[in-house]
C-alpha positions as CSV (number, residue, x, y, z in Angstrom):
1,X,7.3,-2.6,0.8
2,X,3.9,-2.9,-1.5
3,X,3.6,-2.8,-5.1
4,X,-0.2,-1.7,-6.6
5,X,-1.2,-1.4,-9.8
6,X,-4.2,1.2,-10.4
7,X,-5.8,3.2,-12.6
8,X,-3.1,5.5,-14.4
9,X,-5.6,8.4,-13.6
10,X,-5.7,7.7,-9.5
11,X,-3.7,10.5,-7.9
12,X,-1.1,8.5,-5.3
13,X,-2.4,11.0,-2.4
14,X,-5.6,9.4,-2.3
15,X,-4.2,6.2,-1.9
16,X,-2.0,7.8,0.9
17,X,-4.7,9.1,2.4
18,X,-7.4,6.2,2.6
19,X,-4.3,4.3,4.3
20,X,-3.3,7.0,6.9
21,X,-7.0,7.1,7.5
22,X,-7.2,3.1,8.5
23,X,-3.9,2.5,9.2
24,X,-3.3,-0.1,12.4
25,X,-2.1,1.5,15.6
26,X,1.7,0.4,14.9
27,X,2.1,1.9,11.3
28,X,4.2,5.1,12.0
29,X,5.0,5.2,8.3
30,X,3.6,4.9,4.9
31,X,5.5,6.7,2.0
32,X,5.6,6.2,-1.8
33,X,9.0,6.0,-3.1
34,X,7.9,5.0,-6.9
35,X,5.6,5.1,-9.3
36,X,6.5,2.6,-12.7
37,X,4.7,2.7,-15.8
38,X,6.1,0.3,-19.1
39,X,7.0,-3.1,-19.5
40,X,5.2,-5.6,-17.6
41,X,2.1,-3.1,-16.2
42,X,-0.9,-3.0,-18.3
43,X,-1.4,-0.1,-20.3
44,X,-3.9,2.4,-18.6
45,X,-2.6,1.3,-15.0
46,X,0.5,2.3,-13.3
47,X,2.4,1.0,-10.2
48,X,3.0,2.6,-7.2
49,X,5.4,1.3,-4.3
50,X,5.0,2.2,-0.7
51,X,7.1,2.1,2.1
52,X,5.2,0.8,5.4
53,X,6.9,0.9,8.5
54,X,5.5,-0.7,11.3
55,X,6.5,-0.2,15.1
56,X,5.3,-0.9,18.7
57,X,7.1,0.3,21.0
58,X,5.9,-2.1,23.8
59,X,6.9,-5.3,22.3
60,X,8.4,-6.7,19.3
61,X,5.5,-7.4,16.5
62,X,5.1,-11.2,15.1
63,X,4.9,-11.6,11.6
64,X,1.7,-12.5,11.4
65,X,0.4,-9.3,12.8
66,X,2.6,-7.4,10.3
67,X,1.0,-10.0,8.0
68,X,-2.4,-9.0,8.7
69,X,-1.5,-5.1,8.5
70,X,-0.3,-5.1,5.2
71,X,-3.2,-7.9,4.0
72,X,-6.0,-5.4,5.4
73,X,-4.2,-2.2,4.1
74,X,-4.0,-4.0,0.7
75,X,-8.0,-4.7,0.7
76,X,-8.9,-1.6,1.6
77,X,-7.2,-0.3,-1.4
78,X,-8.3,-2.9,-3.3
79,X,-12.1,-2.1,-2.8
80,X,-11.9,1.5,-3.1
81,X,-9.4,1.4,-6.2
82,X,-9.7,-1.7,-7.7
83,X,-5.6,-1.5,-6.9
84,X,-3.7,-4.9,-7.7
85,X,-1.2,-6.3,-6.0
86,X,2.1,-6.3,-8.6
87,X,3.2,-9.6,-9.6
């Protein structure tokens, strides 16, 4: 699970979308499952939590590559929405 804070005016679907768009070969899932404005997420930003599951069906994934999935997915989003990591 990842927690971003955007822009309270981003629509979630985009976000969806830019990830199902890059998404590795071994994410079969990416869901929101909630979306949190109030105490403790600036005013103007919301956060949205995703779901990611990962599978490869030939072998059993290291850490470090589901690592590296969720660090890239995470840029991406951070360049083309300026989304945050929550703390």
């Amino acid at each position: 699970d990842v927690a971003l804070v955007v822009d309270t005016t981003q629509p979630a679907q985009a976000l969806l979308d830019a990830l199902d768009a890059e998404k590795s070969p071994f994410v079969r899932e990416i869901r929101l499952f909630d979306l949190y404005q109030g105490k403790g997420v600036p005013e103007g930003r919301k956060s949205l939590a995703f779901r990611i599951v990962m599978q490869d069906t030939d072998r059993t994934l290291t850490d470090a590559e589901a690592d590296l999935a969720i660090t890239k997915m995470v840029e991406l989003l951070g360049r083309r929405f300026a989304a945050t990591i929550r703390t």
